[in-house]
matplotlib code that plots the C-alpha trace (Angstrom):
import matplotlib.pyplot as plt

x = [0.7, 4.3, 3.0, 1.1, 4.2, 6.4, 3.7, 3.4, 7.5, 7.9, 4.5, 6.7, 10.5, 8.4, 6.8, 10.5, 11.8, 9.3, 9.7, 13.6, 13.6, 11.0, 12.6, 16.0, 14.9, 15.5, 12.5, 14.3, 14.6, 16.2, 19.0, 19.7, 23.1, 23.9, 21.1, 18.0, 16.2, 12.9, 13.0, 14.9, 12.6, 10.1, 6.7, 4.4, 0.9, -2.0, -5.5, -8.5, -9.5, -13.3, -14.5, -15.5, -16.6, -15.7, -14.6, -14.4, -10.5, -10.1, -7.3, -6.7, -10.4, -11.1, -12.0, -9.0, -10.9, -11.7, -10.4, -11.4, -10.9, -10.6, -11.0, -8.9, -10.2, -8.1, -6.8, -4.8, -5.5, -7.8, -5.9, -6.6, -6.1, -6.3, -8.3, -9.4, -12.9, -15.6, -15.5, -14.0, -12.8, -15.0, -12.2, -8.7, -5.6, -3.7, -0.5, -0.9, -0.1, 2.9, 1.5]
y = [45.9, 44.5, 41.0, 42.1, 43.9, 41.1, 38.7, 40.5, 40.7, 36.8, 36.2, 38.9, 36.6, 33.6, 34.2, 36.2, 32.9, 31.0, 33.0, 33.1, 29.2, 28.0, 30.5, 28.8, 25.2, 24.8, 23.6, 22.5, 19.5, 16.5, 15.5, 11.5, 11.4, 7.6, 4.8, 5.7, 2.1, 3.2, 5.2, 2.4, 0.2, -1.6, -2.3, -5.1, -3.9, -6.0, -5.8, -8.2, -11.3, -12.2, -15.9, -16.8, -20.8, -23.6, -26.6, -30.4, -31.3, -34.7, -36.6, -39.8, -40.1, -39.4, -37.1, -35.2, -32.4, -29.0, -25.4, -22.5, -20.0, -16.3, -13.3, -10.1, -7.0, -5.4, -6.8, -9.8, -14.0, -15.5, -17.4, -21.1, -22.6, -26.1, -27.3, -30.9, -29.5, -27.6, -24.7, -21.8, -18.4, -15.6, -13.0, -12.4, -9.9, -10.8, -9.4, -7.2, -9.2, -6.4, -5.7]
z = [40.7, 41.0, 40.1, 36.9, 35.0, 35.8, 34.6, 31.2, 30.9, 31.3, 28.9, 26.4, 27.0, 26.4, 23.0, 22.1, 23.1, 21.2, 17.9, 18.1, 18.7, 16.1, 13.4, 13.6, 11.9, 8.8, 6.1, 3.1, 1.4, 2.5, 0.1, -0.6, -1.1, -2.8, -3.6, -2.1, -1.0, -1.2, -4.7, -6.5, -5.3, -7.9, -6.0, -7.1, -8.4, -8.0, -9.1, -8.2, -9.7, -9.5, -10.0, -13.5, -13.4, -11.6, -14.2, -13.3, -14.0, -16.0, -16.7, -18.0, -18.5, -14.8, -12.7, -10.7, -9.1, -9.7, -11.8, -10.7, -13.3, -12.3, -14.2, -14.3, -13.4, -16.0, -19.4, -19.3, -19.3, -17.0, -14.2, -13.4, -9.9, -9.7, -5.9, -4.9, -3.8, -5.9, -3.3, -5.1, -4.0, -5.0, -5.6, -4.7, -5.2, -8.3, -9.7, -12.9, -16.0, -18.1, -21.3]

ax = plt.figure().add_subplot(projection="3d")
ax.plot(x, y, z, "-o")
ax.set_aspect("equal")
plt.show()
């Protein structure tokens, strides 16, 4: 009978413990005191570029292989990459044009 009111003290001291220890974080905001890094940042948006037709490039009256023109997802020019073979991407991440 010893053993079970001892048991039920230290199970009581524990969670006392627990609370008393937990309660004495603090939550709050961090503060940035300075130039942040990551908030002054300026990220680089990108949006994806789908295959529109594959051109044969000539100049000087010959043939100097192939455009590929892309497309924008969003608004903006279509984007030309210039390959010695007719094998095109079909799509790929391009940087938003700034309107």
């Amino acid at each position: 009978m010893f053993n079970i009111k001892t048991s039920n003290l230290i199970n009581l001291l524990s969670i006392l413990l627990a609370t008393f220890l937990y309660s004495s974080h603090s939550f709050s905001k961090g503060k940035i005191y300075g130039n942040s890094k990551t908030l002054s940042k300026e990220y680089i948006k990108y949006e994806k570029c789908r295959l529109k037709e594959t051109l044969i490039n000539i100049k000087d009256g010959q043939k100097d292989g192939y455009k590929c023109v892309y497309k924008r997802q969003g608004r903006g020019k279509d984007i030309t990459v210039f390959q010695p073979s007719a094998i095109c991407q079909k799509s790929f991440k391009c940087k938003t044009e700034i309107q």
